[in-house]
C-alpha positions as CSV (number, residue, x, y, z in Angstrom):
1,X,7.7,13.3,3.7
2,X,5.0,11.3,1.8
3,X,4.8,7.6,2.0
4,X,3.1,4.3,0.3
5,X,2.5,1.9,3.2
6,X,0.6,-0.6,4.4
7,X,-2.8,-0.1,6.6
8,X,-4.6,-3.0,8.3
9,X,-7.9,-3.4,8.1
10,X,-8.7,-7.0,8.9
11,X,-9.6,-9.0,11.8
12,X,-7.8,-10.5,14.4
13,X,-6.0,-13.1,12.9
14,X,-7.6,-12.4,9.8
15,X,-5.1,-9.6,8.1
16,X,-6.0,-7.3,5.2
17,X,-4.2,-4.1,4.2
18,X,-4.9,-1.1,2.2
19,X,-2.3,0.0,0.2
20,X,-1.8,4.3,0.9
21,X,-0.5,6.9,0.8
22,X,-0.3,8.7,3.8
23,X,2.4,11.5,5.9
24,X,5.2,9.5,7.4
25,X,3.9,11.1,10.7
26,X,0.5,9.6,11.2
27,X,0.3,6.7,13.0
28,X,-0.1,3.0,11.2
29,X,-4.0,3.1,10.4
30,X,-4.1,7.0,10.8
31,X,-5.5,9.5,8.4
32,X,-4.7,8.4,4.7
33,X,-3.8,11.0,1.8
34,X,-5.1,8.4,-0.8
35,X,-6.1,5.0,-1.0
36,X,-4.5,3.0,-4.1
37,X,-4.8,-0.6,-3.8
38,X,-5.4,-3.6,-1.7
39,X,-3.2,-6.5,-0.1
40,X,-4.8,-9.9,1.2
41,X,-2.3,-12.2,2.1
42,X,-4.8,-14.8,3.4
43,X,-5.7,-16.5,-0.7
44,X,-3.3,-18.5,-2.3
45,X,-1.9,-17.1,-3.8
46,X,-1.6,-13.8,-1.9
47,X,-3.9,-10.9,-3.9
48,X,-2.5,-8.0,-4.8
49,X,-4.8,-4.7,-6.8
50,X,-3.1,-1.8,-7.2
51,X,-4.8,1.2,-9.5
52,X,-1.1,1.2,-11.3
53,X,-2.2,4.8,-12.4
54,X,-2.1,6.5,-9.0
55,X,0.8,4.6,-8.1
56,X,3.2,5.9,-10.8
57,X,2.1,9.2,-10.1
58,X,2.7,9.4,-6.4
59,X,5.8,7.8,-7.5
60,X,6.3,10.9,-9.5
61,X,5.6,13.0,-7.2
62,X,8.1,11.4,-4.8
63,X,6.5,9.5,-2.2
64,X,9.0,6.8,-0.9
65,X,7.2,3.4,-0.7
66,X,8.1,1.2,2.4
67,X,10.0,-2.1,2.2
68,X,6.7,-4.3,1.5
69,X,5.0,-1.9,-0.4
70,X,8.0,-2.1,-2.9
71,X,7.6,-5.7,-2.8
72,X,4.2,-6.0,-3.8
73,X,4.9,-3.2,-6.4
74,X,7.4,-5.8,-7.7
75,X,4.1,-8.0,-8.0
76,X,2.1,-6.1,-9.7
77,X,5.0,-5.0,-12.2
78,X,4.9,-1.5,-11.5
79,X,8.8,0.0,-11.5
């Protein structure tokens, strides 16, 4: 199973995420199949990109995005 989640990047105490797609196997900040966007909850307000192409089509293809991926989806107006 294919999944959109979150991967940290940042800092300690300094979070940033990657928005990916990765096997629901690997561990948190694993190996990633694709990298579509970025999540940095440290602005005000919080900063969302997503490439809104590659999202629909994983989408498509039927990776299940996690709980606060589908948030941030909700953001960015994408389904």
């Amino acid at each position: 199973m294919v999944k959109i989640r979150l991967t940290r990047i940042g800092e300690k105490k300094v979070p940033f995420y990657r928005i990916v797609v990765a096997d629901a196997l690997t561990p948190r900040s694993g190996r990633a199949i694709d990298t579509i966007g970025t999540y940095d909850p440290n602005t005000d307000p919080s900063t969302v990109k997503v490439d809104v192409e590659a999202a629909k089509k994983w989408l498509a293809n039927g990776a299940q995005p996690t709980t606060a991926v589908k948030k941030l989806f909700k953001q960015a107006g994408i389904k």
